[in-house]
N, C-alpha and C positions, 0 to 999 in steps of 0.2 A: 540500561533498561531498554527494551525490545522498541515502546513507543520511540523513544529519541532516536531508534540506528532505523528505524521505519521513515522517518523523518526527514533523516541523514539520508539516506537510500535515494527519496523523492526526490529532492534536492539533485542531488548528485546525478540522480539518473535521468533525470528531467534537464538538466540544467537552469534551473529556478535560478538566475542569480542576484535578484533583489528580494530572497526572501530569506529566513534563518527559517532553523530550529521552532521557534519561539514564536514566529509569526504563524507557525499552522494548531489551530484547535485541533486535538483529537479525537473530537466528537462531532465536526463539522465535516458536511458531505466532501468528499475527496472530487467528484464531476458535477456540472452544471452548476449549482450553486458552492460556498465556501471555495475551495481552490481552486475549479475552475477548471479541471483536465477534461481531456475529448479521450476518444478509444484509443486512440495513436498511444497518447500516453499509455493507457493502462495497457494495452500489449508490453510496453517498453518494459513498465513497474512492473509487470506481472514476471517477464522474463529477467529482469534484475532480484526479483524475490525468490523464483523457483532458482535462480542461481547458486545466491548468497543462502538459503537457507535450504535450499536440497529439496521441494518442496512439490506434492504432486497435487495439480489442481485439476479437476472435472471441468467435462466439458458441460457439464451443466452450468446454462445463461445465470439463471435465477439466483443458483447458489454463488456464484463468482459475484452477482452485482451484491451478494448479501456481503461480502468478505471485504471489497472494496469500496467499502461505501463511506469509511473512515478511516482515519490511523488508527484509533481504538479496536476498531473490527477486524481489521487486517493483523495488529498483533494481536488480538486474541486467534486469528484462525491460527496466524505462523507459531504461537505457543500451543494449541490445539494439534497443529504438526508435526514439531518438534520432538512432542511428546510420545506421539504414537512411534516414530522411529526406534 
């Protein structure tokens, strides 16, 4: 399932190591509130995502902080992406 390897990803690309799978909500804000990431991260995750999933993001502000606003949101854009390929 897309949410769990989004998760996996975080984790992993992040180096989160007192957190699993399981401790992140998928509908809890991914910065400032809920997990808690800064921009640093999301460059990181962003480029760990366009990696693993081949994926091409706009440089549109708004629409990126719409896509990264959750683990929910973000596998829906990367299955939203996937699919246009």
């Amino acid at each position: 399932m897309i949410v769990e390897e989004i998760k996996e990803l975080i984790i992993n690309t992040l180096d989160l190591e007192d957190i699993t799978p399981e401790d992140i909500d998928e509908n809890a804000p991914l910065f400032v509130d809920g997990l808690g990431l800064d921009s640093i991260d999301a460059l990181e995750l962003g480029m760990a995502l366009k990696k693993k999933y081949n994926l091409k993001m706009g440089s549109n502000n708004e629409e990126n902080k719409e896509y990264f606003y959750s683990v929910k949101t973000l596998a829906e854009f990367v299955e939203a992406q996937t699919k246009q390929g």
